[in-house]
C-alpha positions in Angstrom: 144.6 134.0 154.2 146.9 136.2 156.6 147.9 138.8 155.0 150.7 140.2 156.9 152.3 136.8 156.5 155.3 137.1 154.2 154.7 136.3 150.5 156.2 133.1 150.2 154.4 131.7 153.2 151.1 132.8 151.9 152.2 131.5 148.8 153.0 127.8 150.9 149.6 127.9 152.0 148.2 128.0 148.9 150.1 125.1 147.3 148.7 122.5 150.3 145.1 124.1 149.3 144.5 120.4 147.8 145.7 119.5 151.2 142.8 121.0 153.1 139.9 120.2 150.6 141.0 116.4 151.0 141.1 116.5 154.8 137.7 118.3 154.6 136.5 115.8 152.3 137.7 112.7 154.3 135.5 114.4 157.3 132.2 114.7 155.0 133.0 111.2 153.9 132.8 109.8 157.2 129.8 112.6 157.9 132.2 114.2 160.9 129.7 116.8 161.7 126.8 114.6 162.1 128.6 113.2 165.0 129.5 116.2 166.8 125.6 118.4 166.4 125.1 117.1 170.1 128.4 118.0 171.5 132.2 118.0 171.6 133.9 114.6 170.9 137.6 113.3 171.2 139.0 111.7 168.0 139.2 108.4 169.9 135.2 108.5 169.7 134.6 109.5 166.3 137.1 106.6 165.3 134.9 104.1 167.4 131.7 105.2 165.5 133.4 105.4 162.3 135.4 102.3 162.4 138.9 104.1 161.4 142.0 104.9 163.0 142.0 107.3 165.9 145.5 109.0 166.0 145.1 109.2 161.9 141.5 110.9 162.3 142.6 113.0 165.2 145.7 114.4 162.1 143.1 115.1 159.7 140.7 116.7 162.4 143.6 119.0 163.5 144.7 120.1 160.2 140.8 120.8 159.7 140.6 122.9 162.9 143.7 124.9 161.9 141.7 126.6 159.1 138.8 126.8 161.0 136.6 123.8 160.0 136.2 122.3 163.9 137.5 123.3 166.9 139.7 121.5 168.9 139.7 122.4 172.8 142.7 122.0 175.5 141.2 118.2 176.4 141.7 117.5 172.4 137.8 117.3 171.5 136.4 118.3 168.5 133.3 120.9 168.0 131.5 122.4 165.0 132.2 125.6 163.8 130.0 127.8 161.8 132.3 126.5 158.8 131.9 123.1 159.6 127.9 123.6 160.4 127.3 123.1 156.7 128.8 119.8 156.8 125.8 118.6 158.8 123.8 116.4 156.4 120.3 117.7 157.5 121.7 121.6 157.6 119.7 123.8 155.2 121.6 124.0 152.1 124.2 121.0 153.4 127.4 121.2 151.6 128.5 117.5 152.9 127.5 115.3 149.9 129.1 118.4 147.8 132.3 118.2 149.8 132.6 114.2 149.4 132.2 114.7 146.0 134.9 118.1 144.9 137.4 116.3 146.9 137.1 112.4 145.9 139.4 110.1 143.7 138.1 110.7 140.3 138.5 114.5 140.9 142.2 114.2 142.0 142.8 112.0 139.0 141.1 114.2 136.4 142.7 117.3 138.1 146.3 115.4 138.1 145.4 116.2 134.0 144.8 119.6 134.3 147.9 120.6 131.9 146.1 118.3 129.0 142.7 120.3 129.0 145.0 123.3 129.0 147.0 122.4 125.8 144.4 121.0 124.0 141.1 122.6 125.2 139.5 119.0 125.7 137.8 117.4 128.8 141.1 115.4 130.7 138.0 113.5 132.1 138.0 111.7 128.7 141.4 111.1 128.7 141.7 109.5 132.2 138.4 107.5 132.3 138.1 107.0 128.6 134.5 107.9 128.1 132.7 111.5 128.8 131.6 111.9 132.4 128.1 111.8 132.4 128.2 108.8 130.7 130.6 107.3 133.7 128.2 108.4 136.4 126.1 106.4 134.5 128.1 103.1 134.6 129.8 103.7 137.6 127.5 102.9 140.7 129.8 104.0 143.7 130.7 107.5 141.2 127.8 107.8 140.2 125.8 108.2 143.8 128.9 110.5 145.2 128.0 112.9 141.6 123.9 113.1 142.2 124.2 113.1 146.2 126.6 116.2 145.5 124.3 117.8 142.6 121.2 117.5 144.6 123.0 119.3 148.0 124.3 121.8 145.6 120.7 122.4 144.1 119.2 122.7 147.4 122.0 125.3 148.1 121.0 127.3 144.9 117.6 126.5 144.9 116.8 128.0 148.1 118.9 131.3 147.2 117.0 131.6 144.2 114.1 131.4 145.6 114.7 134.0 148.4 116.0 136.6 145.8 113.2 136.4 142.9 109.8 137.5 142.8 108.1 135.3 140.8 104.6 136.6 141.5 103.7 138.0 137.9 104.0 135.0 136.6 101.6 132.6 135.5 103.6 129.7 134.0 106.9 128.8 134.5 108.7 125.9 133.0 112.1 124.3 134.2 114.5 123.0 131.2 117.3 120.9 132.6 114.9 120.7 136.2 116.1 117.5 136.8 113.9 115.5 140.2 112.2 119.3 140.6 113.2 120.7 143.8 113.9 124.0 142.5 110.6 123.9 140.8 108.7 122.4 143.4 110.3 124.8 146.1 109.0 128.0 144.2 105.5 126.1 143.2 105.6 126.0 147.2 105.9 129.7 147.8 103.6 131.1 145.1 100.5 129.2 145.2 98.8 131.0 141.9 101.8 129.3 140.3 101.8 126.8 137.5 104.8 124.9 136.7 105.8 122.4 133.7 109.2 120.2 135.0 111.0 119.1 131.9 114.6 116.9 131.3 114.9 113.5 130.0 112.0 111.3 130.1 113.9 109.1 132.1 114.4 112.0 135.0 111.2 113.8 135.2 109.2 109.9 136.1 111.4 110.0 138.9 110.3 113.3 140.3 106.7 112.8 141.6 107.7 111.7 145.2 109.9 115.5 145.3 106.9 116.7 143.8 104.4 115.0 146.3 106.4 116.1 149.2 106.3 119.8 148.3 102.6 119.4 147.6 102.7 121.1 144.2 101.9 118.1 142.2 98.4 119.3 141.3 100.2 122.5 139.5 103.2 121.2 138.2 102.8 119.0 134.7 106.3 116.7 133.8 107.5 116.2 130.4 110.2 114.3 128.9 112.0 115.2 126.0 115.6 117.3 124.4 116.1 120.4 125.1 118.1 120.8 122.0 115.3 120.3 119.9 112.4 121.8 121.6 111.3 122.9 124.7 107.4 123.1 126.3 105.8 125.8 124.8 103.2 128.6 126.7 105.5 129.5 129.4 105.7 133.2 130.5 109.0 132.1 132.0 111.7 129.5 131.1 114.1 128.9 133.9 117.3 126.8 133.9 119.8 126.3 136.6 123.0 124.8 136.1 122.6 124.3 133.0 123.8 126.7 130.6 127.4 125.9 131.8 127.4 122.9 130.6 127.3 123.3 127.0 129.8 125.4 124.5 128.4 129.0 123.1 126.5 127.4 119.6 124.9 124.7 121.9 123.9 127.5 124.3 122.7 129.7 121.7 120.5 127.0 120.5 118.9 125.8 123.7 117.4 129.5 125.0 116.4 130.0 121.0 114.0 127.3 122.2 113.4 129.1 125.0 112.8 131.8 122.6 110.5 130.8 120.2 108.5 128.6 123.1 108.0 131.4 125.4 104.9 134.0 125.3 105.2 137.8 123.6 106.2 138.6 126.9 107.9 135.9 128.1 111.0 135.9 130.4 114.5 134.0 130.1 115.7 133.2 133.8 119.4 131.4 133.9 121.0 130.6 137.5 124.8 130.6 137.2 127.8 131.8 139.0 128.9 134.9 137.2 132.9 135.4 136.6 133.5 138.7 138.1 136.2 141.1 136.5 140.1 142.1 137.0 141.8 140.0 140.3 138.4 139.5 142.3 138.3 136.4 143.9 135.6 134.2 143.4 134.6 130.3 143.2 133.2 130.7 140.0 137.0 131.1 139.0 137.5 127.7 140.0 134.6 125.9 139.0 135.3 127.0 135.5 138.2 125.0 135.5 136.5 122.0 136.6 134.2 122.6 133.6 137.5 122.8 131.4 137.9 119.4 132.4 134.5 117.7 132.8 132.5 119.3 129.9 132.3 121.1 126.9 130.6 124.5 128.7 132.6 126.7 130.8 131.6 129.7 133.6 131.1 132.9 131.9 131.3 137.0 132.9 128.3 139.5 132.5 129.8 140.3 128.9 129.5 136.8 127.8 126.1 136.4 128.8 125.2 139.5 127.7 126.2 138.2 123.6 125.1 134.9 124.2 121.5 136.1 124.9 122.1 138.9 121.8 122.7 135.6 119.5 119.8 133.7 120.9 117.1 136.9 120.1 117.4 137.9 123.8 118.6 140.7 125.4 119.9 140.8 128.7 117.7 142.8 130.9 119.2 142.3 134.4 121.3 140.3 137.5 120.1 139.7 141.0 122.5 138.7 143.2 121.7 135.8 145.4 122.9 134.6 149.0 125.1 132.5 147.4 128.1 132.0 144.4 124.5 132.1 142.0 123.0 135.0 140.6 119.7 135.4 138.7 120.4 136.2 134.9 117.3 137.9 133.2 116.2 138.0 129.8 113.2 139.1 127.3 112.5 138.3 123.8 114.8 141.4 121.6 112.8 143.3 119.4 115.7 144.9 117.8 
């Protein structure tokens, strides 16, 4: 944002910020960036290979450019830009399937709901598609592909910071609750090679994650296990580690997964959450945003250092640390309170 633009301007620009996460979104759909990793194209080309309109691509491509996402030269062809790089669908940490999804139909229409979640402090999901939303993901195909294409991207994206910014060398055991297909799991399993892991979600989930597992070669240290992590959790593990998870769920429902966590972890057993952390005062920050898409999607909500801080003081825990991660995610650490 330029800030020596005057106030209303800036202010302009902000209101056709739906505007530029659609166009964006449009490109992933149509996997823009794929196209262009060997070289500038014209819009004319990219309509050919993507069966749509030229002079209407060649729009959404401009308003793209115009924020930086592409480049658009004086012979009116199209290149990648280090924003757009992450559109790529093979680029480490690809936001692409993530972009598809923030920015597709169901989104606009829950968003388009936003004032209902704020006068009542219930999902709008629920009042637009009539059921919760994981349970439309579920009956939705089409949805339901966009939502675990995008969660997957956005684990890889997490995963990979998380990985980079945690020592994980003292310990022994390490069990992922909510771990979903296992790449996070898998991907530190990878790294530390004295490392044993246990991969638990539903039992439905985890028999779906020995190929993830395979490929990692970790399969040999790494047990799966079905079950609820509202009623119990694997216990043994010097370490419990969740990811996206704790956000989901309202402060009592919290409170009772990591007392699971709690009582299933050794004397000296470590909490490990991976969330975005809301920062204090005016400081900008996604996790701003995403906590109103939780307002709307689920019971759960993003939370600030403070609010961790009690959650883990209700649980038995006490909060001992955050790491900071190359990314939204940080690293927040906990041990069993002996107070």
């Amino acid at each position: 944002m330029n800030q020596e633009l005057p106030p209303p301007t800036q202010l302009m620009q902000m209101l056709f910020g739906f505007a530029a996460s659609r166009a964006i979104g449009v490109s992933a759909e149509l996997c823009i960036a794929d196209l262009l990793k060997d070289g500038p194209k014209t819009a004319e080309e990219l309509a050919q290979q993507t069966g749509v309109h030229a002079r209407s691509l060649y729009r959404v491509l401009r308003a793209c450019a115009s924020i930086g996402v592409y480049s658009e030269d004086n012979e009116k062809r199209f290149s990648l830009t280090p924003l757009a790089e992450p559109l790529v669908s093979d680029a480490p940490g690809s936001l692409r399937a993530f972009a598809e999804m923030i920015t597709c139909d169901w989104q606009f229409q829950t968003w388009a709901e936003l004032p209902y979640s704020v006068k009542t402090g219930k999902p709008s999901f629920e009042k637009v598609f009539g059921k919760s939303s994981f349970e439309y993901f579920w009956s939705d195909e089409k949805a339901g592909r966009v939502f675990n294409d995008a969660m997957t991207s956005n684990s890889a994206f997490a995963s990979v910071a998380t990985v980079n910014a945690y020592d994980f060398s003292s310990i022994s055991k390490l069990v992922d609750v909510g771990g979903g297909h296992g790449f996070l799991l898998a991907s530190i399993l990878a790294k530390y090679g004295n490392l044993k892991g246990v991969l638990y979600d539903m039992p439905d989930i985890v028999a779906q994650a020995e190929k993830l597992l395979s490929e990692h070669g970790v399969t040999n240290r790494c047990a799966t296990v079905g079950g609820d992590f509202f009623k119990s959790v694997p216990t043994g593990g010097d370490a419990y580690i969740m990811k996206h998870i704790i956000h989901d769920w309202n402060d009592a429902q919290c409170v009772a997964l990591l007392q699971n966590c709690r009582k299933a972890m050794t004397d000296n057993g470590k909490i490990l959450v991976v969330e975005m952390i809301v920062p204090k005062g005016n400081e900008p920050s996604p996790a701003k945003f995403l906590d109103l898409q939780m307002l709307q999607y689920l019971p759960g909500c993003e939370r600030t250092e403070e609010e961790y801080g009690e959650l883990f003081d209700k649980a038995g825990l006490e909060l001992t640390r955050i790491i900071p991660t190359m990314s939204p995610f940080s690293i927040i650490e906990g041990v069993r309170s002996h107070t």
